[in-house]
N, C-alpha and C positions, 0 to 999 in steps of 0.2 A: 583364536586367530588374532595377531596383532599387528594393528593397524601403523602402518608408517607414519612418521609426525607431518601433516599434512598444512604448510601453508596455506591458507582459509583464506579466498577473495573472491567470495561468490555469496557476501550480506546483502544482494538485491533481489536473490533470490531466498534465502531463507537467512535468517542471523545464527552463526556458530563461533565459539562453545555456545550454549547457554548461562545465562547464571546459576552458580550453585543454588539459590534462593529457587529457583523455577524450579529443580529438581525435586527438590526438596516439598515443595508448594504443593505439585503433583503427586509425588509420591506421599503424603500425608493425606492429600481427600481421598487417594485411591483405600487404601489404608486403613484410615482414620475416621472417615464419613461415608463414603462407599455408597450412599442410596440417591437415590434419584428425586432431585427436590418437588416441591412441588405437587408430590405425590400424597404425601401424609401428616399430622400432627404430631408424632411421638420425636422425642428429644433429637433423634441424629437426622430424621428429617429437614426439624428447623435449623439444624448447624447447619445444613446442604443448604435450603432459604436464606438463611443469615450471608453465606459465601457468596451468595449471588446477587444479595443485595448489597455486600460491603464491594464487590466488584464493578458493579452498576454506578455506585457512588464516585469511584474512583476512576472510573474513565470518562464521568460525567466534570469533574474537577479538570483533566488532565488534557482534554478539548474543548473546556468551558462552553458545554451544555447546558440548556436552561433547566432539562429535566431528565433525571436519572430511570423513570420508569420508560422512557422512549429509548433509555441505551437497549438495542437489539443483540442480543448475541447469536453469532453464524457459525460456519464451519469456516469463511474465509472471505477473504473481501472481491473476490469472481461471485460469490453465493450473497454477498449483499448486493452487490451493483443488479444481480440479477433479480435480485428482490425492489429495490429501487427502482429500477425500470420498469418492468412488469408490474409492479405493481401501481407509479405513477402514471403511465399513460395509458391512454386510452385509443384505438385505432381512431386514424386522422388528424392524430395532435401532428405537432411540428417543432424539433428540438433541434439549439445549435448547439454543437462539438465542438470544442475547443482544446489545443494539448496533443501533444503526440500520444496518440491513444493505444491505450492495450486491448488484444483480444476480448479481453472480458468486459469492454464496453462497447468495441465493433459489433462483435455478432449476435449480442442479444436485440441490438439497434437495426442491424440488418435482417433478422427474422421477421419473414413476412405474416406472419402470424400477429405479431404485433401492430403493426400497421401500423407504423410513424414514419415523417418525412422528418427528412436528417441532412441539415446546411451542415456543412465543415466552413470554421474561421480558421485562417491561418492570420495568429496575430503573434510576430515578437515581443511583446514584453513595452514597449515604446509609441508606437501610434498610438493616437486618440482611440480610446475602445468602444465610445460609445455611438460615434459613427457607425463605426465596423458592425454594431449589432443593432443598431438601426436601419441597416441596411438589408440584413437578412431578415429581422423578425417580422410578423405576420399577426393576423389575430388569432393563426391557432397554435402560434408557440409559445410554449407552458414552460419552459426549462433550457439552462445552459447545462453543460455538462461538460467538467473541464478534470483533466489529468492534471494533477497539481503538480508533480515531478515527475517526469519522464526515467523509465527503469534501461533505459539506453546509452542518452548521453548526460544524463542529469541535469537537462532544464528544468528548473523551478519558475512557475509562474507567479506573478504577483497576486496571491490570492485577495486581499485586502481591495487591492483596486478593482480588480475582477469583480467582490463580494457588492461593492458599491455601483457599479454600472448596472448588474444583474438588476440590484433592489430598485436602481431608476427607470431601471425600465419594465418592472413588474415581471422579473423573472425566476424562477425559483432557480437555483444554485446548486448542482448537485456533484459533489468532490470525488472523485478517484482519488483517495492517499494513502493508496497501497506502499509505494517509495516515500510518500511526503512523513508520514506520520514515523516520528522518534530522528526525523533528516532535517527537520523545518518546523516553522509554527504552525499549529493548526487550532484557532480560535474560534470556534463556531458562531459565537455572537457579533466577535469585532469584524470578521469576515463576509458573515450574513450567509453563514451556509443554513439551507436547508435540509439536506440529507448531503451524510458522510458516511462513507464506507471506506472499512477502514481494516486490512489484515493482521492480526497476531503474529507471527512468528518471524516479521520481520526489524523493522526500526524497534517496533516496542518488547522486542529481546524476549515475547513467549514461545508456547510450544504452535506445533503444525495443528493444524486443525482450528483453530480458533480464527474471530474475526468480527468485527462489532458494524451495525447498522445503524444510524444513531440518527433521530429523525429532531426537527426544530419545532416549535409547538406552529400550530394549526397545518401543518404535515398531515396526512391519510396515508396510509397507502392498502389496496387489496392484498388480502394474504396471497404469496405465491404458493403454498401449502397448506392445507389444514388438516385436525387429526385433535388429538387431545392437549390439555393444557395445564391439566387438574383444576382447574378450574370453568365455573358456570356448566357444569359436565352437563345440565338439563337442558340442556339448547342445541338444536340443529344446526346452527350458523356458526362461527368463528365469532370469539369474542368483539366486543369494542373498543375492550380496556387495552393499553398498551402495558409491559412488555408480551402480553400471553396472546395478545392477536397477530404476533409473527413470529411466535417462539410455540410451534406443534413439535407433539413428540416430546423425548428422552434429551435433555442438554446434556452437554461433556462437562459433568461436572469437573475431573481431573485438569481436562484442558482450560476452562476458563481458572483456575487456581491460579495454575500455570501464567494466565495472561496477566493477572493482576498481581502476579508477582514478579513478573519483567516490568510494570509498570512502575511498578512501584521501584526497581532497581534503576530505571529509568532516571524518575525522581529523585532518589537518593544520588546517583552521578552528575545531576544535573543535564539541564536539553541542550543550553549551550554549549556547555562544557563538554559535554561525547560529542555535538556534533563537529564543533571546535575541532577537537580529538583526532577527529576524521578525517576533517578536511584538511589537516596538517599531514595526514601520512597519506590523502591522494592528491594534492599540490606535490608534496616530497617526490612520487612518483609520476605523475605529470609532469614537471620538471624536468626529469631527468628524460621520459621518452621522448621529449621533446626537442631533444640533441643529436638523437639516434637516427642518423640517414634511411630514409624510406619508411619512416611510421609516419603515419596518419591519425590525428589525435581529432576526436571528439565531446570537446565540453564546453559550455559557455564563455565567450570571452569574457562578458561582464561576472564579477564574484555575485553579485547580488541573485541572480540567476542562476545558481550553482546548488547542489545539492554533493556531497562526497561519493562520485560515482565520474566513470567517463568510461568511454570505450576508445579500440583503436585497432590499426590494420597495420603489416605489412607489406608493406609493395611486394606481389610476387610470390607471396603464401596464402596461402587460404585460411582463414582463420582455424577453421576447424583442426587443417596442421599444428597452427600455432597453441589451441588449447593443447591439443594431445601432446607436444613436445613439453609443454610446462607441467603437464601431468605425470607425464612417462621419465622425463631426465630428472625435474628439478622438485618434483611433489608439490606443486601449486595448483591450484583449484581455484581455475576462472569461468565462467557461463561464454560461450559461444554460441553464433547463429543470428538470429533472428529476435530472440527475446520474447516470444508471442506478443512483438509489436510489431508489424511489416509496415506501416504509415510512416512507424517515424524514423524508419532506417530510408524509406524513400525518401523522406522529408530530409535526413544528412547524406543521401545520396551514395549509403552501403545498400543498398537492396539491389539482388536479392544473397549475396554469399553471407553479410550481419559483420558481422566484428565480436574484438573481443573484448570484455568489459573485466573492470578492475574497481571492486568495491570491497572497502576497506570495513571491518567491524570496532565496537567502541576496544574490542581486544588484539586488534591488529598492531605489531610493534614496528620500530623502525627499523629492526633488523631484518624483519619479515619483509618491510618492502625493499630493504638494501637487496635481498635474494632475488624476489622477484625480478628488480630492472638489471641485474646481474644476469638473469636467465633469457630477460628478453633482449638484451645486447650481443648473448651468442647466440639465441636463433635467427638475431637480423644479419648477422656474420660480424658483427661488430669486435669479438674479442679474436 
């Protein structure tokens, strides 16, 4: 079957093409190495060891981590946060929320099983913040919890100032940078995060499945799973040593290749330079909808607050119209709905029909996007 040439504006939800490097990366451990580390002494064993130590190293450089045995690897950054969470609190603590938040930090915060009370800040970017969380915190809040970029409208919060209020007020810091990570900086030490969680398959150009947990020293956290480790196999408990006290079971050896080789592609193109990249071809296209009688644009007015991402409506269409017409006429591929963010589509006041978001990859050209606002000037009846 072959596939129609599909203009690709849906890198907020996964990055596509990939780099030939990731393909390649993957298809080489599958391959090449094929065993399961961790497991044994004999030569392709330790090549499986060796990949998951040179990977450890490299995303520990890449988010200036103090320690590369705390880099966690996941299935995805929904499976860190859930690990973060669950594993840092305890029923009765007390965490503020910060950030137009995603599913995957609402509902494991909202399960009553967990038993945490959860302030929401609504902070722009500008007020004093340390009022703001003087205000809310208590003696049994342990942690901020802030979405670093919004996979909506692309706010970007100031994490660095954030990192600093957190540390004054003896708060641990714990980052959503599912969108931030490969969009923005993300410095673990200059920032003062504590725990990041962080997805593969998006900004940092690997495969699905992947996702890094990455803890800052004097961090704990309870396993959310236990099971084997290959190692300390005599113990009834889950180890104490980190990475093998949140890493039970079989890793994706294929998949983490894969991650550290969009990292590294990452690298090699430079962070500014793709993010650069991007925010030029969705300025280019912001721009232009911005002319277009009856859209509704979505993105920070300040650049500093921006991430290469926006969404926007139609007067009069439904979004969901709007994807399927850019699908069905013009072969564009945009994410409609909701986003599995319903907070912060109420917070820009689309909830509940969502909008439709336009995020650009570091492979996005500008003729790609000349199509695009070509397509969405004749669904607005513009042409």
């Amino acid at each position: 079957m072959t596939m129609k040439k599909t203009v690709y504006l849906d890198n907020a939800a996964t990055s596509w093409p990939k780099p030939a490097s990731v393909a390649h990366a993957v298809q080489t451990a599958m391959a090449d190495i094929g065993v399961n580390p961790g497991r044994g002494g004999y030569t392709r064993a330790r090549e499986a060891d060796r990949l998951l130590y040179d990977t450890r190293i490299l995303a520990a450089r890449f988010f200036n981590a103090p320690d590369p045995a705390r880099v966690i690897f996941t299935p995805c950054a929904t499976y860190s946060l859930n690990m973060a969470l669950r594993g840092f609190f305890k029923k009765g603590d007390h965490a503020i929320v910060m950030g137009r938040q995603h599913n995957a930090v609402i509902r494991p915060l909202h399960d009553r099983r967990l038993g945490v009370k959860v302030s929401r800040l609504m902070w722009n970017g500008l007020a004093p913040l340390g009022k703001e969380l003087a205000r809310l915190q208590t003696k049994k809040t342990r942690a901020l919890i802030v979405n670093q970029a919004s996979n909506v409208d692309g706010f970007l919060y100031p994490l660095e100032q954030i990192g600093r209020a957190a540390k004054k007020r003896g708060l641990t810091l714990i980052v959503d940078a599912a969108q931030s990570a490969g969009n923005a900086i993300v410095d673990m030490r200059r920032q003062n995060i504590g725990i990041l969680c962080v997805t593969g398959h998006k900004g940092l150009l690997g495969p699905s499945g992947t996702g890094l947990l990455i803890l800052n020293k004097g961090i704990d956290l309870e396993p959310l799973i236990s099971g084997g480790t290959g190692s300390f196999s005599d113990r009834a408990e889950m180890p104490s040593a980190y990475p093998d006290r949140l890493e039970p079971g079989s890793l994706n050896l294929a998949g983490i290749a894969g991650l550290g080789a969009g990292i590294r592609e990452l690298m090699k193109l430079g962070l500014e330079k793709s993010v650069a990249k991007k925010m030029r071809r969705t300025e280019q296209a912001y721009e232009a909808l911005s002319k277009i009688p009856g859209i509704r644009l979505y993105w920070p007015a300040q650049q500093k607050f921006r991430i290469p991402l926006f969404s926007f409506t139609i007067d009069g269409i439904d979004p969901a119209e709007v994807g399927d017409l850019l699908d069905q006429r013009h072969n564009i591929a945009c994410r409609v709905g909701l986003h599995c963010a319903p907070d912060a589509h109420r917070g820009i006041g689309s909830f509940p029909e969502g909008t439709v978001r336009f995020a650009p990859g570091v492979y996005t050209t500008t003729a790609e996007v000349d199509h695009f606002i070509r397509a969405v000037r004749e669904i607005a009846g513009c042409l």
